[in-house]
C-alpha positions in Angstrom: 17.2 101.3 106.6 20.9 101.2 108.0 22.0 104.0 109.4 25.1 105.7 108.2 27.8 104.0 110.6 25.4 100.9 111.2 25.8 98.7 114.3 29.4 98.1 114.7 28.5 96.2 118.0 29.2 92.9 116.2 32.7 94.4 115.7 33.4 95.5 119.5 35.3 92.2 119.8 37.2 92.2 116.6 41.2 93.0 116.6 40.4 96.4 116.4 39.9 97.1 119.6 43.5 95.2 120.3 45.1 97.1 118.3 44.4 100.7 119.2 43.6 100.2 122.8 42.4 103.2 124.4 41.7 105.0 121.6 38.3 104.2 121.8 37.4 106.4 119.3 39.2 105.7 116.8 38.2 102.0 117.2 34.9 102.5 117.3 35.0 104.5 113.9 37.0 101.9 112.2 34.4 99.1 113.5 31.3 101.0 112.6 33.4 100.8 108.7 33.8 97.6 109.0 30.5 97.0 109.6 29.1 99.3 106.9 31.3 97.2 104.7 29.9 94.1 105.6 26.2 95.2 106.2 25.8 97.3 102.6 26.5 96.3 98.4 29.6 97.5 97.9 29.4 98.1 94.1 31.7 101.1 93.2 34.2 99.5 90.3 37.6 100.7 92.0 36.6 98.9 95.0 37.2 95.4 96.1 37.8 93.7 99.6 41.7 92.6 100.5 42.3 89.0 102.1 43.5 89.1 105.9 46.6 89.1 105.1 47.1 92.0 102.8 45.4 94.1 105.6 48.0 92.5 107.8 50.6 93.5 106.2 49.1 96.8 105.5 49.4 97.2 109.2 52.7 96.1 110.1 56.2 97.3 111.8 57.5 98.5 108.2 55.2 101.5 108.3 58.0 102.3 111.3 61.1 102.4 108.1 62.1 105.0 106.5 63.6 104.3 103.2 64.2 106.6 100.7 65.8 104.9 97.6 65.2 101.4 96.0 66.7 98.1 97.3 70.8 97.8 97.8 70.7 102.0 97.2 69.2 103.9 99.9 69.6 107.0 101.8 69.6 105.6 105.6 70.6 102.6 106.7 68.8 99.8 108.5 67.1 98.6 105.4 68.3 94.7 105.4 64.8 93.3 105.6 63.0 96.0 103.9 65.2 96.1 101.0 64.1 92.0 100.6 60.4 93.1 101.0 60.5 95.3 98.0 62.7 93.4 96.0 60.3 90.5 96.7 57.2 92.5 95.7 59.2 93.6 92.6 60.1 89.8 91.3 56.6 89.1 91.8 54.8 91.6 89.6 57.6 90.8 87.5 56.7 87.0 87.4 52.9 87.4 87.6 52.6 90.0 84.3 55.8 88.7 82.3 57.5 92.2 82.5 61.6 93.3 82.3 61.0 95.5 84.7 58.5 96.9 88.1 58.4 99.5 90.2 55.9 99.2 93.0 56.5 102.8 94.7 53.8 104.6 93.7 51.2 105.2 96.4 48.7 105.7 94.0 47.8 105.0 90.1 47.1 109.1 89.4 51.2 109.2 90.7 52.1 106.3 88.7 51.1 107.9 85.6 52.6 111.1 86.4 56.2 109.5 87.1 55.7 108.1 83.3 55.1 111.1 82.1 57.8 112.8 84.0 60.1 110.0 82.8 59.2 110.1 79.2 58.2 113.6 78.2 59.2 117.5 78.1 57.1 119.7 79.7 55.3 120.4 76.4 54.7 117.7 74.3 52.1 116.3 73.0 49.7 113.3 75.1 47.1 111.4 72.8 44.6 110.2 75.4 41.4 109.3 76.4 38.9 112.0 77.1 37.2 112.1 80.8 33.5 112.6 79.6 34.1 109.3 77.4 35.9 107.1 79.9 39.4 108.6 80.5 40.8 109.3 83.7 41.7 112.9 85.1 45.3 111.9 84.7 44.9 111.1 80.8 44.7 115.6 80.4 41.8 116.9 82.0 41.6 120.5 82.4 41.2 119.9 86.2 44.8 117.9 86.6 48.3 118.8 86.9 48.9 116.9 83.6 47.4 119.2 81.2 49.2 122.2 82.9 52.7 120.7 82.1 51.9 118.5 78.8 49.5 119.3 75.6 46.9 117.0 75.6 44.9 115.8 72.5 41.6 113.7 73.1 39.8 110.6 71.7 36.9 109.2 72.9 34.0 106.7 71.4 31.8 106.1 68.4 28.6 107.8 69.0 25.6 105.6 70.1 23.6 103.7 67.3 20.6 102.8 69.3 21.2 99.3 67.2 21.1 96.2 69.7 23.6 93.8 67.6 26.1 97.1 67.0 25.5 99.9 69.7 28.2 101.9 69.0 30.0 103.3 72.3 33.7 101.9 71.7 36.7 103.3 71.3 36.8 104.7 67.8 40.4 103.6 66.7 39.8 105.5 63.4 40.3 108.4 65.6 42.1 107.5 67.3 44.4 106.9 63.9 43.6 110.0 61.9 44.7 112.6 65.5 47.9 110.4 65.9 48.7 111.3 62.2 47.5 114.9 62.3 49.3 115.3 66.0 52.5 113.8 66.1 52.2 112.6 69.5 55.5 111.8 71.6 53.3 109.5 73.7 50.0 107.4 73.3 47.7 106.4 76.4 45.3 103.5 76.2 43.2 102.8 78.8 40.1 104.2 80.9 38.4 104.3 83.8 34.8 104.3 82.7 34.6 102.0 80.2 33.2 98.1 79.7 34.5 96.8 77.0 38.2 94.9 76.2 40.7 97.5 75.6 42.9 95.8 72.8 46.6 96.7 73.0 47.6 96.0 69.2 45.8 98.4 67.5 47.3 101.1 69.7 51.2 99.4 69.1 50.2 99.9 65.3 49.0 103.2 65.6 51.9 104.3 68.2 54.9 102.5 65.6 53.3 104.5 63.0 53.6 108.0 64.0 57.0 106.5 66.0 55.1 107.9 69.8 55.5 105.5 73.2 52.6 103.5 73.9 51.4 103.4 77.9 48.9 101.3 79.2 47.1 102.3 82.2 45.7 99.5 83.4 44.2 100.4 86.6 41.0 99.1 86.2 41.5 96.0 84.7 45.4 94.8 86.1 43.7 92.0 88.2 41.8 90.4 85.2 44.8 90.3 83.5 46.4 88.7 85.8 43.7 86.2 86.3 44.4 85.6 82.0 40.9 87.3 81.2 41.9 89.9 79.3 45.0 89.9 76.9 48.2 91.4 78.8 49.4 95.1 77.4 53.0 94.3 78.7 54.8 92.9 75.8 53.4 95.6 73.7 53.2 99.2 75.5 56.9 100.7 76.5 54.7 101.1 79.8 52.3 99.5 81.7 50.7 101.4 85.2 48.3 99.7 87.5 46.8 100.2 90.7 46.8 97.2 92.9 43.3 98.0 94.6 40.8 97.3 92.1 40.5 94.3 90.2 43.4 92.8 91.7 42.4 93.2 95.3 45.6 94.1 97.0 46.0 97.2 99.4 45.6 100.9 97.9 48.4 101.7 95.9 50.2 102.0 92.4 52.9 99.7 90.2 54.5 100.5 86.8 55.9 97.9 84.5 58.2 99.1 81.9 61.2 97.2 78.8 64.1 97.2 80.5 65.5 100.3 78.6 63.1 102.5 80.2 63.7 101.4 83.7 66.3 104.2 84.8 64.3 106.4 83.9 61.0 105.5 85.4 62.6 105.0 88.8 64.0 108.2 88.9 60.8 110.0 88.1 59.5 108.1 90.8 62.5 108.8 93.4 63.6 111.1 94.0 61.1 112.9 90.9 57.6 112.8 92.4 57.8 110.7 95.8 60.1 110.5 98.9 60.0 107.5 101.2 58.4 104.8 100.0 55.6 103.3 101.9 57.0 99.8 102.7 54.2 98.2 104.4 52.3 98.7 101.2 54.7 97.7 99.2 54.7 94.5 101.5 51.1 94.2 101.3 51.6 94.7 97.5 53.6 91.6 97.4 51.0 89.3 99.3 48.8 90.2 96.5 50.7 90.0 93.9 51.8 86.2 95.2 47.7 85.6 95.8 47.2 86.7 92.0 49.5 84.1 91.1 47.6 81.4 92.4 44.9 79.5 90.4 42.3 80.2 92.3 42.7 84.1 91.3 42.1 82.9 87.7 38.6 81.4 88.6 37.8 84.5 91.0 38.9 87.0 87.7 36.7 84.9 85.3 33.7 85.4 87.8 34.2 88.9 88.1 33.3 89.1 84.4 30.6 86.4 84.6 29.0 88.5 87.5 28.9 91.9 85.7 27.6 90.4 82.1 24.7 89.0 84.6 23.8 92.6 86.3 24.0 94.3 83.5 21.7 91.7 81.7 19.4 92.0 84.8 19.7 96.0 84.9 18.6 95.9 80.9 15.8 94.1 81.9 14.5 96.4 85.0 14.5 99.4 82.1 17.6 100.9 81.9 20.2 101.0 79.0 23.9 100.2 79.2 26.2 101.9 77.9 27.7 100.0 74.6 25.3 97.1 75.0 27.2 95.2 77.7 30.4 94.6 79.6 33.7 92.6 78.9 34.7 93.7 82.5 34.1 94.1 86.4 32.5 97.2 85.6 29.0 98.9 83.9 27.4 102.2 82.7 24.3 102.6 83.1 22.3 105.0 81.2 19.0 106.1 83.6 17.4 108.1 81.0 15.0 105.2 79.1 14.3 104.1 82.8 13.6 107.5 84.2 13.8 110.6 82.1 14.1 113.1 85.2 16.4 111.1 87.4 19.6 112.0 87.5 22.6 110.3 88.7 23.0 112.3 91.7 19.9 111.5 92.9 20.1 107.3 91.8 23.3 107.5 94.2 22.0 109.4 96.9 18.7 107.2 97.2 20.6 104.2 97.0 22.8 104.9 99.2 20.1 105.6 101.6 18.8 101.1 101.3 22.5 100.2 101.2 23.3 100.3 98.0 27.2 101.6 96.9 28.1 103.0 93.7 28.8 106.1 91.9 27.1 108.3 89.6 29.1 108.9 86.5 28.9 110.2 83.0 27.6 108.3 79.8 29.5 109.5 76.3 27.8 112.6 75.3 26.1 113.2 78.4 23.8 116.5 78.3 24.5 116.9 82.3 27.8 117.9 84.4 29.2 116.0 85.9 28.5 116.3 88.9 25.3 115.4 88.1 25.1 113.1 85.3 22.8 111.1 83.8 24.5 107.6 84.6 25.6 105.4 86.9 28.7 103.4 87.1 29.1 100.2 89.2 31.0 97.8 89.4 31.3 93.6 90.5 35.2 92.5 91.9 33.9 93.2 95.6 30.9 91.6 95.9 32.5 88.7 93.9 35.5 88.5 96.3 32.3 88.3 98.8 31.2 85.0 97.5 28.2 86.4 95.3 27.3 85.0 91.9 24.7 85.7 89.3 21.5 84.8 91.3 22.7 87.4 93.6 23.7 90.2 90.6 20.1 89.5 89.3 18.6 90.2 92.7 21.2 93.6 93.1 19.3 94.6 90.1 15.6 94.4 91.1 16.7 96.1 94.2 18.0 98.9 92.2 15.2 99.2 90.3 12.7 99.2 93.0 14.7 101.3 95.0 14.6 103.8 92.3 10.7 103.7 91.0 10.2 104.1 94.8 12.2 106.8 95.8 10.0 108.9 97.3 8.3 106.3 99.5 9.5 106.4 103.2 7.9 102.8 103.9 9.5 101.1 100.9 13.1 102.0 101.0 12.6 101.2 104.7 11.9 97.7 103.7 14.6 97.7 100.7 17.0 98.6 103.3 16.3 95.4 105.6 16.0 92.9 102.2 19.9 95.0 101.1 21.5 93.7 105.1 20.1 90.3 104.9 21.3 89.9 101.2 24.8 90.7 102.7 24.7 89.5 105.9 24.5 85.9 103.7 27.9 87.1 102.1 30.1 88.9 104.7 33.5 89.9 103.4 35.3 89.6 106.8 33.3 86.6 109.2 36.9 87.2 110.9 36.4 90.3 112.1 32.8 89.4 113.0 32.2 89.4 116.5 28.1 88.2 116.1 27.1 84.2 116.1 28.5 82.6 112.9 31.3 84.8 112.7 33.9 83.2 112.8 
């Protein structure tokens, strides 16, 4: 079974220990996660591996500028070159999602969503948003966030469960989502999740939105990078905003974007800076601009399409080891899975702790109407753009899931998950994410 920082000896050679040079320690740790990366499944759905050059870029001389401002408008001076990075990474999300306008200062998707808020709203007024036990995301109004302490948040969520095969139920129930807009009078509308399968459709939220006259935002945080790659249909013409995070799906460095019409633009830049943020962390937003220009390419639109391809065959292969997903399938890079028809007493706590134990990365999550807390659960959520970006296809998705499921029916067996763990490395061993870093034979 891998232990928990694994052998980073393979790594001892790598750049890391170039570029921090005698702070062994530090190198060491960042080697020993480099090699958990590249030795265990990597399966949690926000997840994905960046190309070389984003992490170059990540780790460049700009993290040395301070900036404060936006292009031709800031506070200190010396910003030639990193005004052209950011207006460069600004024409490019511009180009890539067909949008008026981008702002790509947000160092994070939870702070995106915030600044639109900030930028659209009173303290006050009423949000129409996904709930967090259906799919939503702590920044769509949960009781836990800042958001519901400033705005008045009214919840949707999903049709209940049919237990039918050809009509499951589990999607977003627009009637809903219809009659609270009418009975609410929402200033603003949110579509969008960050636990849920299925193709989020942006008409039927313009119509709804135009009816009650409320602003439409799209958070697209999961699913920006199938977008991009012209899987799913693109919110941007529709929605008065669009946030992302660039990490997930479209496998750039960790960090948020907003697209927005042009008539909103003043506004959402302020609520950025000097609203929420101070300097803007420019070797991001560089590294946001290599992806951004590697989403353009047409190889992105094949990787996106796998993505898809890759989680319709694990959660085919999960059906058939026992358990139930959530709304019958997936249109996306990620899956719930419910554990109760596989295992009545397992919980998803324990499914992630055991599998992490052979190797296995995801999260435990909650299914709609879940009887446990969350912190507990009684499903799992996983997820396919980094183990795509890895090379894996569906042969390997269908072995993922009989891995899972032995892992699981054997939890208690010392011997077995022993012997899962070895069959987990040498599955990933045959797809390393970074043979560049690798300092073992065949490495690169």
């Amino acid at each position: 079974m891998p232990s928990l920082a694994g052998d980073s000896s393979r790594f001892a050679s790598s750049p890391f220990q170039h570029w921090l040079g005698a702070d062994q320690e530090v190198s060491n740790l960042l080697a020993a996660e480099a090699e958990r990366q590249s030795s265990t499944l990597q399966l949690i759905a926000s997840e994905n591996f960046t190309s070389a050059a984003v992490l170059a870029a990540t780790g460049s001389v700009l993290t040395n500028k301070y900036a404060e401002g936006y292009p031709g408008k800031r506070y200190y001076g010396g910003n030639r070159v990193v005004d052209e990075v950011e207006a460069l990474a600004r024409e490019r999300a511009k180009a890539l999602f067909g949008a008026e306008h981008a702002n790509v200062q947000p160092h994070a998707g939870a702070s995106a969503n915030l600044a639109v808020y900030q930028a659209l709203l009173d303290p006050g007024d009423t949000v129409l948003a996904m709930r967090l036990d259906q799919g939503g995301h702590l920044t769509h109004g949960s009781p836990a966030s800042i958001t519901s302490r400033i705005w008045r948040f009214v919840s949707y969520g999903v049709t209940p469960a049919t237990g039918d095969p050809g009509s499951p139920g589990e999607v977003i129930d627009f009637d809903q989502v219809a009659d609270l807009a009418k009975r609410e009078r929402p200033r603003l509308i949110v579509a969008g999740a960050t636990a849920y399968s299925r193709l989020i459709e942006p008409e039927p939220f313009r119509e709804i939105a135009d009816a009650v006259g409320a602003y439409l935002m799209f958070d697209s945080a999961h699913p920006a990078g199938l977008i991009a790659g012209g899987v799913h249909p693109s919110p941007v013409a529709l929605a008065d905003v669009v946030t992302f995070t660039t990490h997930k799906t479209l496998r750039g460095p960790r960090g948020g974007a907003i697209l927005c019409k042009a008539e909103h633009a003043k506004a959402i830049d302020s609520a950025v800076f000097p609203g929420l943020q101070g300097g803007p962390l420019e070797h991001v937003v560089a590294a946001k601009a290599v992806a951004f220009g590697e989403a353009a390419e047409p190889s992105f639109r094949e990787y996106a399409a796998r993505v898809v391809t890759n989680a319709r065959a694990l959660a085919g292969a999960l059906a058939g080891e026992g358990f139930r997903i959530v709304s019958g399938g997936t249109d996306n890079h990620l899956l719930l899975v419910d554990l109760r028809p596989f295992d009545a007493e397992l919980t998803g706590k324990q499914a992630q702790d055991v599998l992490d134990r052979v190797g296995i990365t995801l999260n435990r999550n909650q299914i709609p109407d879940d009887p446990r807390p969350p912190f507990t659960t009684s499903g799992l959520r996983l997820g396919t753009a980094a183990e795509t970006t890895a090379g894996m296809g569906a042969t390997q998705m269908e072995e993922i899931a009989r891995l899972i499921g032995r892992t699981l029916r054997n939890r208690d067996d010392e011997q077995a998950l022993t012997a899962l763990g070895e069959e987990v490395a040498a599955l990933c061993a045959a797809f390393p994410p970074y043979p560049e870093l690798d300092g073992s034979p065949g490495g690169g």
